[in-house]
N, C-alpha and C positions, 0 to 999 in steps of 0.2 A: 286612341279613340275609345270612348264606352262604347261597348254594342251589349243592347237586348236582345236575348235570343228564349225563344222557347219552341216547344213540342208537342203532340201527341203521342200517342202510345204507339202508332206506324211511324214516328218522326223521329223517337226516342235514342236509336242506333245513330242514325246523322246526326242528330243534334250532339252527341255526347261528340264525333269524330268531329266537326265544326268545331267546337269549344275546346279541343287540343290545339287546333289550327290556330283559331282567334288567339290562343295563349301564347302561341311559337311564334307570330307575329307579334307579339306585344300590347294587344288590346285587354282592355279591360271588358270581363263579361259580367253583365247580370242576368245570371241562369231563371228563368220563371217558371222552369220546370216543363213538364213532366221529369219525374224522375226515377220512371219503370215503364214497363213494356204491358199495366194495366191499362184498359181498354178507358179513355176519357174523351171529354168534350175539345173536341179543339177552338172554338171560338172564345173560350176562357185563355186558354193562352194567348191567340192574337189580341185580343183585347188588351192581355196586362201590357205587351210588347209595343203595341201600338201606342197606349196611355205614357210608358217611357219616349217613346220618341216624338208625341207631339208633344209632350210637357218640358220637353228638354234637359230628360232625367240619363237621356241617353244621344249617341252622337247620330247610329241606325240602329236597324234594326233587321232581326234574322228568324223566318220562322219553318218548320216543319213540319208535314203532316206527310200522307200517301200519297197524294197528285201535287200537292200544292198549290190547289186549287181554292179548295175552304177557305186555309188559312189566309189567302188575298182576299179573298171575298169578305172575311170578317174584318180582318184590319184594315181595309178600306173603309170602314163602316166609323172609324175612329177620325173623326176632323185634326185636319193634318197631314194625315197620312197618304202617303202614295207609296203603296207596297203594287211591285211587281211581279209575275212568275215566272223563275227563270229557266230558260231554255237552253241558253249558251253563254259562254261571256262574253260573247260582241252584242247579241242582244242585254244583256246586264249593264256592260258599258254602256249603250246607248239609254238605255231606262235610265241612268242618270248623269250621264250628259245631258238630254235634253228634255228630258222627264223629271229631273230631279228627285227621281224615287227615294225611298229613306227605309224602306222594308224591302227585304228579299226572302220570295217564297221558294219554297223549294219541295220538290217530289218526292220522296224516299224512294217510291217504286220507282222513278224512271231514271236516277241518277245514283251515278258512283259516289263512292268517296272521295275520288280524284276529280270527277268532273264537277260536282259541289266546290271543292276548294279552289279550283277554277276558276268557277263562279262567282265566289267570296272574295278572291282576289280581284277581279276584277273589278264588283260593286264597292268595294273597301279602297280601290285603289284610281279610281274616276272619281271627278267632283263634277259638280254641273257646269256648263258653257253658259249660263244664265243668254243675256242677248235677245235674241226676239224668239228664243226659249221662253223668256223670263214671262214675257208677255203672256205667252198659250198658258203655264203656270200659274200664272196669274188669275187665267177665264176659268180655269178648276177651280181655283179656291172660291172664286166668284158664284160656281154653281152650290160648291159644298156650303156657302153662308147664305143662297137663297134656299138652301135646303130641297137642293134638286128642283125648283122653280126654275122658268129660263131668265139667265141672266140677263140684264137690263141691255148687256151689250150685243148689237148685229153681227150676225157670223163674218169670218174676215175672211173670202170667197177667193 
């Protein structure tokens, strides 16, 4: 698989150990940088990350910042995209299993090295159950193209 990955300057350490990982499994990465431990913007990196994964420049997508917070919050912000923030890999697995996530954010401050790759394994290693997944999926992209208007369709109660 390609994965897009990038960072901030709090993300910069995991991102570089991720990107051993990504390699030792066999993916292909496109690094978007940061690529130091100077202080920058992180919604420049989820952006370009997120641009690869809805344009389909990339398979997912991986980002890092200090909570992991931001960085979902920007790349959400990118149509397409459904980045998640990860807490565990069973919460990971589930984000795309039936969330079909496509980005994985990530903490620097609150996660290891080991439980990051965890995590990666995980989200890299689930695919979605589509189903009447596929459906709920579906009513997101529905909101993302009325541009946060309410969908035309009744909530399913």
């Amino acid at each position: 698989m390609k994965i897009a990955i990038g960072a901030d300057h709090a993300g910069f350490l995991l991102k570089e150990s991720l990107m051993r990982e990504l390699a030792r499994l066999g993916h292909v990465v496109a690094d978007h940088g940061t690529n130091t431990q100077e202080s920058c913007d992180y919604p420049d990196f989820a952006s370009a990350v997120g641009r690869d994964v809805a344009q389909g420049r990339a398979d997912l997508g991986v980002l890092v910042c200090l909570t992991g917070t931001g960085m979902a919050i920007a790349a959400n912000k990118v149509a397409g995209v459904r980045a998640v923030w990860g807490a565990s890999p069973d919460q990971v697995r589930m984000a795309r299993a039936h969330n079909d996530a496509n980005v994985l954010a990530l903490g620097a401050k609150y996660v290891s090295a080991e439980a990051a790759n965890a995590m990666l394994e995980s989200f890299l290693g689930t695919g979605f159950e589509g189903g009447r997944h596929q459906r709920r999926v579906g009513k997101i992209g529905a909101i993302e193209q009325a541009g946060c208007a309410e969908a035309d369709q009744e909530p399913n109660t």
